[in-house]
N, CA, C and O atoms as a GROMACS GRO file, in nm:
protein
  364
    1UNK      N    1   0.085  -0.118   0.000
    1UNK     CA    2   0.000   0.000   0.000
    1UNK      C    3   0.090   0.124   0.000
    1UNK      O    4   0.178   0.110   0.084
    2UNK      N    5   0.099   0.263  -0.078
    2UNK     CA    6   0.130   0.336  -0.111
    2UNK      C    7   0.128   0.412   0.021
    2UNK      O    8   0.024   0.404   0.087
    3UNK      N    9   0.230   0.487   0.068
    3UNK     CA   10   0.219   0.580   0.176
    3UNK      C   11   0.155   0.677   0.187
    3UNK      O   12   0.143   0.725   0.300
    4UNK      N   13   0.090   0.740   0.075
    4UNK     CA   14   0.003   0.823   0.055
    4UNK      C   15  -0.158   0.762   0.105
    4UNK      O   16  -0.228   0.813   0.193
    5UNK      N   17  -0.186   0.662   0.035
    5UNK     CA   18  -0.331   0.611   0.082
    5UNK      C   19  -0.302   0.521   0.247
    5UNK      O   20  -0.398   0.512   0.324
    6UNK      N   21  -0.177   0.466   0.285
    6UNK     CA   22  -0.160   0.444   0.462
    6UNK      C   23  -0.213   0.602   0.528
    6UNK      O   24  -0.296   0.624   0.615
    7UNK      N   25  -0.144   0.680   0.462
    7UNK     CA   26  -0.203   0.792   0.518
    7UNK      C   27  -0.328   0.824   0.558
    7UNK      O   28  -0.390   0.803   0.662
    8UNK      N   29  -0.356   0.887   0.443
    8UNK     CA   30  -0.506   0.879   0.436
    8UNK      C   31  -0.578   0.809   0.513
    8UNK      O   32  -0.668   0.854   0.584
    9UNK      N   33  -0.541   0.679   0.504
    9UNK     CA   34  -0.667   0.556   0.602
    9UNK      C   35  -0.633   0.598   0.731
    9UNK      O   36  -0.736   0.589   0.797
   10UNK      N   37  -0.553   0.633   0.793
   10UNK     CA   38  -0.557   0.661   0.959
   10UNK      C   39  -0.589   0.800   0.962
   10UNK      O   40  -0.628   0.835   1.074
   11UNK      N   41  -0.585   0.878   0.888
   11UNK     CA   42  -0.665   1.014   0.936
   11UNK      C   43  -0.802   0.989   0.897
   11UNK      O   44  -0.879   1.073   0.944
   12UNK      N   45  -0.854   0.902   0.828
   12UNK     CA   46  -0.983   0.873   0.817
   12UNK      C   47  -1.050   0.757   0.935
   12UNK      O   48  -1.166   0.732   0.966
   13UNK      N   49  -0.895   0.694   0.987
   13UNK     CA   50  -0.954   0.569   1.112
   13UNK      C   51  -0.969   0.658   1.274
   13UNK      O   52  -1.020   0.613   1.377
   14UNK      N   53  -0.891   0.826   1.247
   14UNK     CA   54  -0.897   0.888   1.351
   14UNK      C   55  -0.989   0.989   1.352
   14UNK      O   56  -1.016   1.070   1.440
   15UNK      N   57  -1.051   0.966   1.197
   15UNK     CA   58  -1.138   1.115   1.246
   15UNK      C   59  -1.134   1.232   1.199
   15UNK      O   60  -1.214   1.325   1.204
   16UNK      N   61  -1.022   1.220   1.149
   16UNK     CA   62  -0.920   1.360   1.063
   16UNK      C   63  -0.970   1.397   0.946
   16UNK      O   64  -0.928   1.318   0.862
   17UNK      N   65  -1.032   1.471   0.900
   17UNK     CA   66  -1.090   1.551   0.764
   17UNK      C   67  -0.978   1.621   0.675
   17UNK      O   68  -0.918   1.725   0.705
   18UNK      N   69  -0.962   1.549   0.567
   18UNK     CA   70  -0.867   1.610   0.509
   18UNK      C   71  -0.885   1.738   0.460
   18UNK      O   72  -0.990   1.769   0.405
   19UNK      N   73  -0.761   1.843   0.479
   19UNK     CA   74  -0.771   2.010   0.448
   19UNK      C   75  -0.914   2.059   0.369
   19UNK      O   76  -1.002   2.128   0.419
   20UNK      N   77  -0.912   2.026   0.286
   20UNK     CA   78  -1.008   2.028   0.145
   20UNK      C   79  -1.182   2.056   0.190
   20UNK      O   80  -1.268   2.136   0.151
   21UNK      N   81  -1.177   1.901   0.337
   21UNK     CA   82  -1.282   1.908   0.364
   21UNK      C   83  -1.315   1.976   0.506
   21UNK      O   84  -1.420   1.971   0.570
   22UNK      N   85  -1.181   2.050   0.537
   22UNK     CA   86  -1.260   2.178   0.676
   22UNK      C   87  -1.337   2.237   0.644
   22UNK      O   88  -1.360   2.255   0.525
   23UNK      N   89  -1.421   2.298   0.758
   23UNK     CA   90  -1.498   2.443   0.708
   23UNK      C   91  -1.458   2.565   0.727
   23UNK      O   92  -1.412   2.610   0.832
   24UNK      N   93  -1.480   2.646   0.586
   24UNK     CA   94  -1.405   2.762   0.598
   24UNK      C   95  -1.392   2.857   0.718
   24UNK      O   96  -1.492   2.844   0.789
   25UNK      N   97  -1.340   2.913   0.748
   25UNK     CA   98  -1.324   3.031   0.838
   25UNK      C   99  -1.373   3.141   0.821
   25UNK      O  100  -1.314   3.221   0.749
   26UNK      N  101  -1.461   3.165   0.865
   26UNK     CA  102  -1.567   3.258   0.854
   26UNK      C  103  -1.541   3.351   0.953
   26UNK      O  104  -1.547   3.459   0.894
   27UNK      N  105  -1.521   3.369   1.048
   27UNK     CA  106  -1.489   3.487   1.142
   27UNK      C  107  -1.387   3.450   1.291
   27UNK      O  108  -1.348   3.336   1.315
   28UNK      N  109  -1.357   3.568   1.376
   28UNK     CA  110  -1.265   3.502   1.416
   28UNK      C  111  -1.280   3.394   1.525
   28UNK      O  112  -1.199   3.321   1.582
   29UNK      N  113  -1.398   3.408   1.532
   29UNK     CA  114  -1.461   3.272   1.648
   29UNK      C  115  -1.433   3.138   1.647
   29UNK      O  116  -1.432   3.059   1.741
   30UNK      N  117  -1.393   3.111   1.446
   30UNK     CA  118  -1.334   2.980   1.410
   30UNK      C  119  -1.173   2.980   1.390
   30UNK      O  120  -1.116   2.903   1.312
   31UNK      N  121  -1.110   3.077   1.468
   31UNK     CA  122  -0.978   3.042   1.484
   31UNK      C  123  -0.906   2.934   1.578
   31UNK      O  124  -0.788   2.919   1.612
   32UNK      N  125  -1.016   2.870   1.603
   32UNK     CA  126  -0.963   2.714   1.720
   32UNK      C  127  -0.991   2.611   1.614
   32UNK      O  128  -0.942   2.498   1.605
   33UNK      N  129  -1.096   2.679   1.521
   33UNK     CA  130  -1.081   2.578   1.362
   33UNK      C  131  -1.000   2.502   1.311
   33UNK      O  132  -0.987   2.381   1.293
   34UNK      N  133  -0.910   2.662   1.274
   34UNK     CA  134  -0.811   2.658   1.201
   34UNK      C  135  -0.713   2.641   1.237
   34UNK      O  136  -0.633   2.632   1.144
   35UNK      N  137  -0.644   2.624   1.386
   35UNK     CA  138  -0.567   2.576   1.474
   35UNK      C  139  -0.570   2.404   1.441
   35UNK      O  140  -0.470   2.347   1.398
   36UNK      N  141  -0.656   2.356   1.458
   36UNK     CA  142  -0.677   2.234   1.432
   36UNK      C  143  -0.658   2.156   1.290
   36UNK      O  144  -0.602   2.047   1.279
   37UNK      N  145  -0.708   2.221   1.197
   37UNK     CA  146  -0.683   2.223   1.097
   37UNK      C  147  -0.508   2.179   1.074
   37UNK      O  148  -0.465   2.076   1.022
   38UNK      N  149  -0.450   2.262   1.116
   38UNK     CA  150  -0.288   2.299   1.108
   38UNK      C  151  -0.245   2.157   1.193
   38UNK      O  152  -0.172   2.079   1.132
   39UNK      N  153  -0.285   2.126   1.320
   39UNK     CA  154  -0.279   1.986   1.396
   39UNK      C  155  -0.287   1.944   1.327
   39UNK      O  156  -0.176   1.913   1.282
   40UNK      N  157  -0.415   1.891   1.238
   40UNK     CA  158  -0.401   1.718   1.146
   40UNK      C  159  -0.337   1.726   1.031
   40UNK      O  160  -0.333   1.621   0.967
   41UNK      N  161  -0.261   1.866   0.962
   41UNK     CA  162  -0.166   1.842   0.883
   41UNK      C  163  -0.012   1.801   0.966
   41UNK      O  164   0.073   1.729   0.914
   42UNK      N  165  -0.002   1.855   1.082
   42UNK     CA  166   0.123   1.859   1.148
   42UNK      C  167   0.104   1.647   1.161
   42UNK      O  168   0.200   1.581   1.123
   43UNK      N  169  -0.007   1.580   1.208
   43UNK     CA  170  -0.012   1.478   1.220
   43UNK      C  171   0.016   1.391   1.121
   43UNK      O  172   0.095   1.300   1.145
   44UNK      N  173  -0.032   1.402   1.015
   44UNK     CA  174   0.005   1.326   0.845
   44UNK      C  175   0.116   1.352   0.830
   44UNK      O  176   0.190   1.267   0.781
   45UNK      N  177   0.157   1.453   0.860
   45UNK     CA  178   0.318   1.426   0.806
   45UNK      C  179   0.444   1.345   0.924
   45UNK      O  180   0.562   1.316   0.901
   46UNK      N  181   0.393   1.332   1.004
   46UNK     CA  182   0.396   1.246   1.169
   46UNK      C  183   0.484   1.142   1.071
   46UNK      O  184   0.448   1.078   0.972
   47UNK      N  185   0.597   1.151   1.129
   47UNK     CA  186   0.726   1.029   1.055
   47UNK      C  187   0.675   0.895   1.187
   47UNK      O  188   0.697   0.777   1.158
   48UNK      N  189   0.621   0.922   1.299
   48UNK     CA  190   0.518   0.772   1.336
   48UNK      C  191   0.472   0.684   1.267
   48UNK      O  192   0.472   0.566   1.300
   49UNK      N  193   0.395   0.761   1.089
   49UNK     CA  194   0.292   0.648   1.056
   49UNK      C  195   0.394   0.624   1.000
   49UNK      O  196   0.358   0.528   0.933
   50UNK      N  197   0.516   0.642   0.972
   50UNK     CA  198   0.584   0.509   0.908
   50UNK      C  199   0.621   0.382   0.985
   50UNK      O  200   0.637   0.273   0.930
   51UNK      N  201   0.633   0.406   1.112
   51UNK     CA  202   0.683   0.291   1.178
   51UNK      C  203   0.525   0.179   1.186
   51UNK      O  204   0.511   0.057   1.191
   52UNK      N  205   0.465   0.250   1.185
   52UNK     CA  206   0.286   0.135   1.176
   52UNK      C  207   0.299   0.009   1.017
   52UNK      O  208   0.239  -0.005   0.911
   53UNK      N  209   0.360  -0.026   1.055
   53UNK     CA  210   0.390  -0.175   0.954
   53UNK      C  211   0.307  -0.296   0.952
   53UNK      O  212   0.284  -0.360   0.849
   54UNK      N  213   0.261  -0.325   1.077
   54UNK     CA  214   0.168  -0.453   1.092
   54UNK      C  215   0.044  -0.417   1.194
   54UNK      O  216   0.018  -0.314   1.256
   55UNK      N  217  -0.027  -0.554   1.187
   55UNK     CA  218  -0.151  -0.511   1.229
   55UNK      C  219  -0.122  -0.517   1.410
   55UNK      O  220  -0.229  -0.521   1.471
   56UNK      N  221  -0.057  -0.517   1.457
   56UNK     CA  222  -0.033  -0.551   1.593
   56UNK      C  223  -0.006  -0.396   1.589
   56UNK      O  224  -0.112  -0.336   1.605
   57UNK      N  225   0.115  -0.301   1.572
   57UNK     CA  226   0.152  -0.220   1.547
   57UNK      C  227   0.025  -0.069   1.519
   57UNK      O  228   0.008   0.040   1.573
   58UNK      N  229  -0.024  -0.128   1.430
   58UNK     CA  230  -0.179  -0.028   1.424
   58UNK      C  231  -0.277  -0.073   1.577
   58UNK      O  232  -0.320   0.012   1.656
   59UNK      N  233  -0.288  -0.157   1.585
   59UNK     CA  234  -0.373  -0.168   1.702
   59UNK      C  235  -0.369  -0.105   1.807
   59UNK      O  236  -0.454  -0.060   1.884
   60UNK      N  237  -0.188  -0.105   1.800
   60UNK     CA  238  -0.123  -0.039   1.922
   60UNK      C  239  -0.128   0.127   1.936
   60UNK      O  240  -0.100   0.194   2.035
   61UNK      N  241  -0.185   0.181   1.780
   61UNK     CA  242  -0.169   0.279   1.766
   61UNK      C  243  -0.277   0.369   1.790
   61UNK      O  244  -0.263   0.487   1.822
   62UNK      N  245  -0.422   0.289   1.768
   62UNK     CA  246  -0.552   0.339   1.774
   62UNK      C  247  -0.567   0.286   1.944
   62UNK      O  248  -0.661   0.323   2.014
   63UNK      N  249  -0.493   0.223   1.977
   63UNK     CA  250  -0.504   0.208   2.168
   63UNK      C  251  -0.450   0.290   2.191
   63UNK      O  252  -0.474   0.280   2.311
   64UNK      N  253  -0.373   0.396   2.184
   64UNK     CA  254  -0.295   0.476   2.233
   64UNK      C  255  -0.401   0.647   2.208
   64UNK      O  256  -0.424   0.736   2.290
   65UNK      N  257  -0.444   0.632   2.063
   65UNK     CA  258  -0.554   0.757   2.036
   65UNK      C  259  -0.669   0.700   2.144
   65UNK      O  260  -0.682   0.799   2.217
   66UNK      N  261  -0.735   0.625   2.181
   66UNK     CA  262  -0.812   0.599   2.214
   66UNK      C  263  -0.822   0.626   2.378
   66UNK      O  264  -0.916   0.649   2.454
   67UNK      N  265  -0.663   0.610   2.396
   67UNK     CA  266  -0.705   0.657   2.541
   67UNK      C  267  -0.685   0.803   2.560
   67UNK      O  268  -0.746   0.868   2.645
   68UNK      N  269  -0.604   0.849   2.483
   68UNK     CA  270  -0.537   1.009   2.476
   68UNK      C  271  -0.673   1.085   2.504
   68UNK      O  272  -0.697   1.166   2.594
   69UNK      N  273  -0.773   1.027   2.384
   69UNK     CA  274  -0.929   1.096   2.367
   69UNK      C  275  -0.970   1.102   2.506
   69UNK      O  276  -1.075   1.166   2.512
   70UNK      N  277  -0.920   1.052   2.649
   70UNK     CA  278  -0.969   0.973   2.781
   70UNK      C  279  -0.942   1.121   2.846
   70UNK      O  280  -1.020   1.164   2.931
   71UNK      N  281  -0.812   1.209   2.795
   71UNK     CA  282  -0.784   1.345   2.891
   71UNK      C  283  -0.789   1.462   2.770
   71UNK      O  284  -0.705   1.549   2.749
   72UNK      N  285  -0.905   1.438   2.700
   72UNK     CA  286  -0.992   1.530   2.652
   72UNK      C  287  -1.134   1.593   2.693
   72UNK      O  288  -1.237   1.527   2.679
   73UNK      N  289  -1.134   1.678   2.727
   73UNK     CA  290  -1.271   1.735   2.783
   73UNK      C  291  -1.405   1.692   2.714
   73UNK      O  292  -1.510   1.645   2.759
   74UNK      N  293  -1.342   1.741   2.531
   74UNK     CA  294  -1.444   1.726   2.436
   74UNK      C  295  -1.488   1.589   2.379
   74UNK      O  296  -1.596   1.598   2.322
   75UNK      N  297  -1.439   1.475   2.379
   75UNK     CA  298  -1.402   1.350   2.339
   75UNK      C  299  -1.512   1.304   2.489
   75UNK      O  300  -1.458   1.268   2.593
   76UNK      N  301  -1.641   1.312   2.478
   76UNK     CA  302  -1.682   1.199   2.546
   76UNK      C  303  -1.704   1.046   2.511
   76UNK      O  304  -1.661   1.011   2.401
   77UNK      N  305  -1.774   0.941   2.600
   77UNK     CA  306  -1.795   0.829   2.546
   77UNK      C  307  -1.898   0.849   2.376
   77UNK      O  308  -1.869   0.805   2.265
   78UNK      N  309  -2.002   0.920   2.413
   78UNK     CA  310  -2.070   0.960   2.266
   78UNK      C  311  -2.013   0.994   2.158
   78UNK      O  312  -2.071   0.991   2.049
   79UNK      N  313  -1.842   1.045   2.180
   79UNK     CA  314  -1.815   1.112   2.066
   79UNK      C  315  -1.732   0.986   2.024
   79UNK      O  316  -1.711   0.960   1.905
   80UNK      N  317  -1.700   0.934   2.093
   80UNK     CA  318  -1.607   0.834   2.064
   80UNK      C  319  -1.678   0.707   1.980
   80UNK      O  320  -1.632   0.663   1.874
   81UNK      N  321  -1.801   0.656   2.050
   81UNK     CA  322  -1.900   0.612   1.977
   81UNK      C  323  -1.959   0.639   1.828
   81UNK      O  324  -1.960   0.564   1.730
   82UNK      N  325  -2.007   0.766   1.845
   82UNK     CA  326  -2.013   0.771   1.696
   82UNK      C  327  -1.921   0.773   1.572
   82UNK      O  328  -1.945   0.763   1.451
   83UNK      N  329  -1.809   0.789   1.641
   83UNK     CA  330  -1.686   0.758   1.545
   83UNK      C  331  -1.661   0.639   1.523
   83UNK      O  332  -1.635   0.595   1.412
   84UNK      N  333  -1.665   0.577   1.622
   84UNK     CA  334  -1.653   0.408   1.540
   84UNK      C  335  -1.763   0.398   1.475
   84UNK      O  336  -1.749   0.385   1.353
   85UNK      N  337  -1.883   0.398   1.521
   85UNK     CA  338  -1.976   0.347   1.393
   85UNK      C  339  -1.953   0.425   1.274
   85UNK      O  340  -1.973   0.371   1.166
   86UNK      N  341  -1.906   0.566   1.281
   86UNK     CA  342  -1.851   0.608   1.141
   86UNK      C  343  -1.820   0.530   1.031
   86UNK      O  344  -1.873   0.501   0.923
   87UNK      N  345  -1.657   0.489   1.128
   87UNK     CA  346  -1.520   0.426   1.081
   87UNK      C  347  -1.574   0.310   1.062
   87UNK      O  348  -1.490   0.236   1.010
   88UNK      N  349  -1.704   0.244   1.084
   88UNK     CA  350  -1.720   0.083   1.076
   88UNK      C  351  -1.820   0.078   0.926
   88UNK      O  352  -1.832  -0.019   0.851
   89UNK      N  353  -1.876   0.194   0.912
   89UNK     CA  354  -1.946   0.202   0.774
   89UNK      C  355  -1.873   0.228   0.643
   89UNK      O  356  -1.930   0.211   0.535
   90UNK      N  357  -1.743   0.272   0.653
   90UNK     CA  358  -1.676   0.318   0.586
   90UNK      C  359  -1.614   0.195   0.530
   90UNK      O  360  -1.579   0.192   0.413
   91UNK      N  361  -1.600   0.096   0.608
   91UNK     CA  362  -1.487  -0.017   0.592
   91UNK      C  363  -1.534  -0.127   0.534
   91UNK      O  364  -1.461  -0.223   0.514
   0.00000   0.00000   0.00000
């Protein structure tokens, strides 16, 4: 698999909207937007997803997002929820 589409699939297994598909910035209220925005590019280019080689390795990797989401304010059990069923329709 091409490093370009490994890519892709874990910002899509985390949730991550690629640039293209943020919403614009409309005033300055969405400057925590666009902060974020800048995060999930800083993340894709994350020299990490190269070391994700096998499936033990990914597992280890979405256990590790999964708890991180745990000392997030915004990341409740609901949000977390509907993201897997997202990620489970997609697949």
């Amino acid at each position: 698999m091409e490093k370009t589409l490994l890519t892709e699939r874990f910002q899509e297994l985390a949730g991550i909207k690629p640039l293209a598909e943020q919403p614009m910035m409309g005033d300055l209220g969405d400057m925590q937007d666009d902060k974020i925005s800048a995060d999930a590019g800083k993340l894709a280019d994350s020299p990490i997803l190269n070391q994700i080689n096998s499936r033990v390795e990914w597992e280890d990797a979405m256990d590790v997002l999964m708890k991180k989401a745990d000392d997030i304010d915004q990341v409740s059990d609901s949000v977390k929820r509907t993201w897997l069923q997202n990620a489970l329709k997609a697949i």
